[in-house]
Wavefront OBJ file of the C-alpha trace (Angstrom):
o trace
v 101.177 78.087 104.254
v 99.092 81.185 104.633
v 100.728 84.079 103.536
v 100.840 87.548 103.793
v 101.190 90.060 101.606
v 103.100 93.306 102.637
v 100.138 95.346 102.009
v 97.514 93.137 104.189
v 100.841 93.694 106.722
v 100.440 97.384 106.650
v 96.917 97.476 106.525
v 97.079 95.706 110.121
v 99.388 98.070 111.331
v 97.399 100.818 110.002
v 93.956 99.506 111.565
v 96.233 99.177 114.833
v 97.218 102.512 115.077
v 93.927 103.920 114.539
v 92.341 101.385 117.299
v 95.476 103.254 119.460
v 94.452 106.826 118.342
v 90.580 106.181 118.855
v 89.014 106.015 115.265
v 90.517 106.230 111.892
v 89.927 110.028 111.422
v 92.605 110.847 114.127
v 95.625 108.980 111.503
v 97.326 111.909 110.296
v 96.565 112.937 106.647
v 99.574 110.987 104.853
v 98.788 107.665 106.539
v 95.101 108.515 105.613
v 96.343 108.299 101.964
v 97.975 105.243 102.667
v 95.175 103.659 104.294
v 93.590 104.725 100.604
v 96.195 103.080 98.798
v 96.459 99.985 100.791
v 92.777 99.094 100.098
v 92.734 100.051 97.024
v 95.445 97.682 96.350
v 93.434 95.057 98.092
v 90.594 95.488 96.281
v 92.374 94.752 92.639
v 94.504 91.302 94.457
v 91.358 90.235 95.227
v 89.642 90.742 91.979
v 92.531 89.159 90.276
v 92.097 86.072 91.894
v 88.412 85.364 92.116
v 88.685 86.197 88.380
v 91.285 83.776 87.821
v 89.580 80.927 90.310
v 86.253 81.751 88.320
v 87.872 81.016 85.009
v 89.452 78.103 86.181
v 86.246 76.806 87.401
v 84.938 77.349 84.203
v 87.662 75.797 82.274
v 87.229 72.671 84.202
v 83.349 72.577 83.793
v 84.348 72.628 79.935
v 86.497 70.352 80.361
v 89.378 72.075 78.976
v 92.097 71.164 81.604
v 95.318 72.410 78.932
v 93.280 75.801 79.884
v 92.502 75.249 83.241
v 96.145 74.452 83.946
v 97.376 77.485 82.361
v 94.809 79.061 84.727
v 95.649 77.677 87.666
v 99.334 77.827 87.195
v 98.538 81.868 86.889
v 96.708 81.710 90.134
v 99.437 80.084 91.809
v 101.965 82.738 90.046
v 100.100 85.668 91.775
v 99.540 83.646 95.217
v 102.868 83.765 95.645
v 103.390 87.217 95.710
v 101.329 86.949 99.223
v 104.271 85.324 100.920
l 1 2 3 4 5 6 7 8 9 10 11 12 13 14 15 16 17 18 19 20 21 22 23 24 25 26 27 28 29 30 31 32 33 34 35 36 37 38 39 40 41 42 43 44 45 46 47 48 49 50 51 52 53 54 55 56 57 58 59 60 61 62 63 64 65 66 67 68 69 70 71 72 73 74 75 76 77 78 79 80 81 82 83
């Protein structure tokens, strides 16, 4: 299952409106800071997990898989929040 989480949601609505409007600098100024928000929020989900999916790669190269499990079970943990 792919998901989707709420703030990739508004993001698309966001983009949307501002395809509607003509350009992103007609949104008015709150949805602006939204728009902010949203990607900021973005930006530290996807951080999170390529940090986590590095790690895990790197606990497997190690061959530590009590750690790479722990990782991985972490990854899942904050994957699901995308539903």
């Amino acid at each position: 299952m792919i998901g989707i989480h709420p703030v990739h949601r508004r993001l698309a609505e966001l983009a949307h409106k501002a395809k509607t409007l003509g350009g992103y600098h007609l949104l008015p100024r709150q949805e602006k800071l939204e728009l902010e928000h949203c990607l900021t929020v973005n930006l530290d989900l996807v951080r999170r997990l390529d940090s986590l999916k590095s790690l895990a790669f790197i606990a497997y190269d190690c061959g530590d898989m009590s750690w790479h499990q722990e990782i991985c079970s972490e990854i899942e943990a904050a994957e699901t929040t995308m539903l």
